[in-house]
N, C-alpha and C positions, 0 to 999 in steps of 0.2 A: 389464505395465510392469516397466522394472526398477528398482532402487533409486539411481539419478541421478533418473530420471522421478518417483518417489513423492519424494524428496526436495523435487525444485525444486516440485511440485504443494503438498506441505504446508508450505515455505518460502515459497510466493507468500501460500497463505490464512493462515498464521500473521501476514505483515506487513500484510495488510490488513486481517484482524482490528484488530490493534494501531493500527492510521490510526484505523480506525473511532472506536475508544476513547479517541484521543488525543484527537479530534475532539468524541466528545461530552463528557470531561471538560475541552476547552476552552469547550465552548459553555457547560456548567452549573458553571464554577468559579467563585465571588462574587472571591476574593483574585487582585489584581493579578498578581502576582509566580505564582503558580499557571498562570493563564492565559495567561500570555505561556510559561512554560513548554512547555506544552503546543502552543501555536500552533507556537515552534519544535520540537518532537516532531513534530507533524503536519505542518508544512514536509518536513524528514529523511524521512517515509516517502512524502510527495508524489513527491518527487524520486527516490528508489528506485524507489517503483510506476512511475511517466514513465517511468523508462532503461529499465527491466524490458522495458515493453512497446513502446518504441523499437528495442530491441536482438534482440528476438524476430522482431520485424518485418523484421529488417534481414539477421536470419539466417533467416528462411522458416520460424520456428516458431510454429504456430497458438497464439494465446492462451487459447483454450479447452484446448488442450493442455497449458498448463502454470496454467491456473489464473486468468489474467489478464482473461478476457474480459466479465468481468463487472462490472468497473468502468471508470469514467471519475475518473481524478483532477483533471481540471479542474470538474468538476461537484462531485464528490463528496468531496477532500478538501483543500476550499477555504474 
């Protein structure tokens, strides 16, 4: 791989990392104002991951290729 490739691969798991996190410190925040926070944080990366793997798609680049093919943002960061 070269360093565009290792890039986009640790740029995809870095932001679903961070959905992830957005996710679960929406699920377990008590404070209103926190949680809605959060929800829109995990909106922001919903909508990244979607295009992510819209646009891959659309240029013929496997998702597994770049890191993507392992989630579902409809499922999972909703």
């Amino acid at each position: 791989m070269d360093n565009f490739e290792n890039y986009l691969r640790d740029l995809t798991t870095l932001l679903i990392e961070e959905a992830k996190e957005a996710k679960l410190a929406r699920d377990g925040s008590k404070d209103e104002k926190d949680r809605l926070f959060e929800a829109g944080k995990l909106l922001a990366y919903h909508s990244v991951i979607s295009v992510m793997q819209q646009q891959a798609k659309v240029f013929s680049i496997r998702l597994d290729a770049i890191g993507l093919a392992g989630i579902d943002p409809e499922k999972e960061l909703v």
